[in-house]
Phi, psi and omega in degrees: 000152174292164151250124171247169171228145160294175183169317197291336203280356167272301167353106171269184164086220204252116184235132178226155178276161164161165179282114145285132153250159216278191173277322190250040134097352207272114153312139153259120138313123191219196202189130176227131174243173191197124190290156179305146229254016155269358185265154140283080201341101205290309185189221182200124205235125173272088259208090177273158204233347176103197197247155168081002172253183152195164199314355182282339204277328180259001209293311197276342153302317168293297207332323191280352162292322158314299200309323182250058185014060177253155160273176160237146134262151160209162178196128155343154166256184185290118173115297154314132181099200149276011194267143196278191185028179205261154161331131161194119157341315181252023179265317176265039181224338166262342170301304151351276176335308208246024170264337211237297187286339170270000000 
């Protein structure tokens, strides 16, 4: 079974759930924050959460690039989380592709 944890709801400024789908149509689980709307937006932090995890685990690790005005994305891999189908390595090397390079 996943293990999930809370975390966004610690998050400040503004946060939402949601799905990305993949190039073969494969739900992610994600998560987008945003620092409170008196801030200016620094930049934008894409967040692989690493292996044997899933984005809630570091939830508590991030708020401060919110608190100090980064947005945040993070999303689940395939098989973690909320994320549908199973882990596989050359999967997450295309994901890779197409959040950064395209």
């Amino acid at each position: 079974s996943r293990y999930s944890f809370s975390g966004l709801e610690s998050m400040p400024g503004s946060t939402e759930t949601f799905y990305v789908i993949s190039g073969d149509g494969t739900k992610l689980g994600a998560w987008w924050a945003e620092p409170k709307s008196s801030m200016q937006v620094r930049g934008c932090v894409l967040q692989f959460h690493g292996n044997a995890e899933n984005r809630t685990s570091h939830a508590h690790n991030l708020r401060w690039m919110v608190e100090d005005g980064f947005a945040l994305f993070a999303f689940d891999y395939r098989g973690y989380g909320d994320s549908e189908d199973h882990p596989n390595i050359k999967k997450i090397f295309y994901i890779i592709y197409s959040f950064i390079i395209k």
